[in-house]
N, C-alpha and C positions, 0 to 999 in steps of 0.2 A: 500539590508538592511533587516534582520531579523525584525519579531515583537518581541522585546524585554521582551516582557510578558510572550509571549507563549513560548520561550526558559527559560527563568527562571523555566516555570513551569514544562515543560517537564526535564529540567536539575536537577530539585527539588526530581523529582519524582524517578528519576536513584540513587539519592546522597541518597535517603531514602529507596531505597530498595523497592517503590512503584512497580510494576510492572506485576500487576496480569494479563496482558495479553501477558507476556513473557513467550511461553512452556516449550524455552529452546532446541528447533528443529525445522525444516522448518515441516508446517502444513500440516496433509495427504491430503488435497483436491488440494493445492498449488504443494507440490510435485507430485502426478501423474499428473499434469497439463503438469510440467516442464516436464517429465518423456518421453512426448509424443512429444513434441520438438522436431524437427529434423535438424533445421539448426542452427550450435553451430557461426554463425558470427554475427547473431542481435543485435540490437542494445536495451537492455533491461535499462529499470528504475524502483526501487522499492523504492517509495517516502514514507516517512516515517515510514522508516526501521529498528528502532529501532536497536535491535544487528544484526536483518540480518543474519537470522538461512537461508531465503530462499536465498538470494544474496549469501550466502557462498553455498548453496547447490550446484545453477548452476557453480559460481564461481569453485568449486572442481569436478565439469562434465562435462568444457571443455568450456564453453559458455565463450569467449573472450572480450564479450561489454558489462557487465555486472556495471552500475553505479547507487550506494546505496546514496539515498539524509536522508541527516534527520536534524530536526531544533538543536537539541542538538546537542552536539560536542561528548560529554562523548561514546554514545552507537558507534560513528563513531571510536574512538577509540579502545572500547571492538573490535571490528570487524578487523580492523587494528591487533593488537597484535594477534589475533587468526589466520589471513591471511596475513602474514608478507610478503607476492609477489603479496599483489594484490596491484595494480597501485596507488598510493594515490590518483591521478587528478581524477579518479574515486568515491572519497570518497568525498561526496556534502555535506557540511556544510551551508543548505541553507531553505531558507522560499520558499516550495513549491511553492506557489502561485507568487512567483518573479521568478522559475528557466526559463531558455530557454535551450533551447536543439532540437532534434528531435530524437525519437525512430520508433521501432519497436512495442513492446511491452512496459506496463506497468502492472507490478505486485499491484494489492490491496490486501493487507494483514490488512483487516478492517481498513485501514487509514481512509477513508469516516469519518466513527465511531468516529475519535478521536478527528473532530474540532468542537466548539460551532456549533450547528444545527442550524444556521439561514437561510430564504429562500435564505439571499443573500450569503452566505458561500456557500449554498450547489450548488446553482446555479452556482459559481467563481469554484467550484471543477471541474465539467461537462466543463465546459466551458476552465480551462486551460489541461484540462486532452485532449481534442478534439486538444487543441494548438499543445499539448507536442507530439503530434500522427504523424508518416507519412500518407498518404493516403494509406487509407484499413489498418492500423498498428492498433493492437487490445491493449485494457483495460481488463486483465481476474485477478479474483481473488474473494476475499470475501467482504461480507457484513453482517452484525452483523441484525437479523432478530426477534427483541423485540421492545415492545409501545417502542415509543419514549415519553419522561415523560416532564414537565415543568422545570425539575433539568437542570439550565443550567451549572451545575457544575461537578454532576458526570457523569466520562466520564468509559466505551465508550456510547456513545449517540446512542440510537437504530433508528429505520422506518421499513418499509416494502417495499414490493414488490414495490408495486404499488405508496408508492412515489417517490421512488429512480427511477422506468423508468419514473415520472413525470421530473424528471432531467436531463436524459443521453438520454432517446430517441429521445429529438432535433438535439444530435449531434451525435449518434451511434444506427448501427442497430446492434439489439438485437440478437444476437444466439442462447443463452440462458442464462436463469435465472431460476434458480431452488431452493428448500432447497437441503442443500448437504447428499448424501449417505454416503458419510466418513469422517466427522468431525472426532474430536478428541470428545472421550465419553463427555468431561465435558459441550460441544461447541454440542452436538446433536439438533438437533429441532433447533437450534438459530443460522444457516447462511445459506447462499445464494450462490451460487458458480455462476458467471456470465460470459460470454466470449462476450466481445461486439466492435464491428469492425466502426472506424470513419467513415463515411460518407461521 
C-alpha cells in the first residue's frame, strides 16, 4: 500500500511542472560512480527515481538488473516511453519503505532529502535501506549537504555529515563520505558523495 498523501504530492508536483531537482541527465558524481562498475549482472535499485536519467544511464551501458522504484506513477512512465525494452516488472510503482527485494547496490540520488525529516523517517530510511542490501551490498550516492530548517514542507530537506552517519553508521561501514569534487556547478559546496557497505 502506497501513502496516499505522499503520491498525490509527488504526482502533483510532476502534473505542475514542479521539478527543480530534475537536470534532465544522470548527475556527474553518480555517473563516474557507475562508470567504474565492472560487473554489468548486479542486482541494482534506484528508489525514488524520479524520470531515472541514472537507471536509464546504466540501463543503456549494459547493467541487466537494473530496477527503478518511484512512489508516483507519472515519472515511471516518462522512463517507460524513453526505454521502450526495459522490462516493465522492473518499473516499481511503490512506497519505498514497504518494497522487499534483495540487491546488490542502491543508487541515492538525494532521496534521503526528499522525505519529511523526522528522527523516525530518517531512521526507517537507514534501517530499510540495511534490509534492501545483500551482505557486504553497498548504498553509494548523494546527499543534499545544507542546515536542515524547521520548514517541514519545503522539500528537498537538508543535514549534514555528521547526522546522516548519526543514521547509517549502525548499519553501514562508511568508505567514504565526502563533499563532492564534481557536482553539477549549480549543486557545488551542497552534496556529499558516500559509498557505504552494510554490515
Amino acid at each position: 500500500m502506497k501513502n496516499n498523501l505522499e503520491e498525490k504530492y509527488w504526482t502533483n508536483r510532476y502534473l505542475e511542472k514542479q521539478m527543480g531537482w530534475d537536470i534532465g541527465y544522470p548527475s556527474s558524481p553518480i555517473k563516474a560512480y557507475i562508470d567504474q562498475l565492472k560487473d554489468k549482472d548486479i542486482r541494482i535499485l534506484v528508489p525514488g527515481a524520479g524520470n531515472g536519467y541514472e537507471a536509464e544511464y546504466l540501463f543503456k551501458n549494459g547493467f541487466k538488473n537494473v530496477h527503478v522504484l518511484d512512489i508516483s506513477e507519472l515519472p515511471l512512465k516518462a522512463f517507460k516511453k524513453r526505454n521502450p525494452t526495459f522490462q516493465e516488472q522492473k518499473l516499481l510503482h511503490e512506497n519505498f519503505f514497504e518494497h522487499t527485494g534483495t540487491y546488490d547496490l542502491i543508487l541515492e540520488q538525494t532521496f534521503f532529502c526528499s522525505f519529511v525529516p523526522t528522527k523516525a523517517n530518517r531512521k526507517a530510511y537507514a534501517q530499510q535501506m540495511s534490509k534492501l542490501l545483500n551482505y557486504k551490498g553497498k548504498l553509494a550516492g548523494l546527499w543534499f549537504s545544507f542546515p536542515l530548517t524547521n520548514d517541514m514542507e519545503k522539500r528537498p530537506f537538508g543535514g549534514d555529515k555528521e547526522e546522516y552517519l548519526g543514521y547509517l553508521e549502525p548499519y553501514f561501514e562508511v568508505k567514504s563520505f565526502e563533499v563532492c569534487y564534481n557536482s553539477i556547478p549549480e549543486r557545488e559546496g551542497n552534496e556529499l558523495f558516500g559509498i557505504f557497505v552494510k554490515k
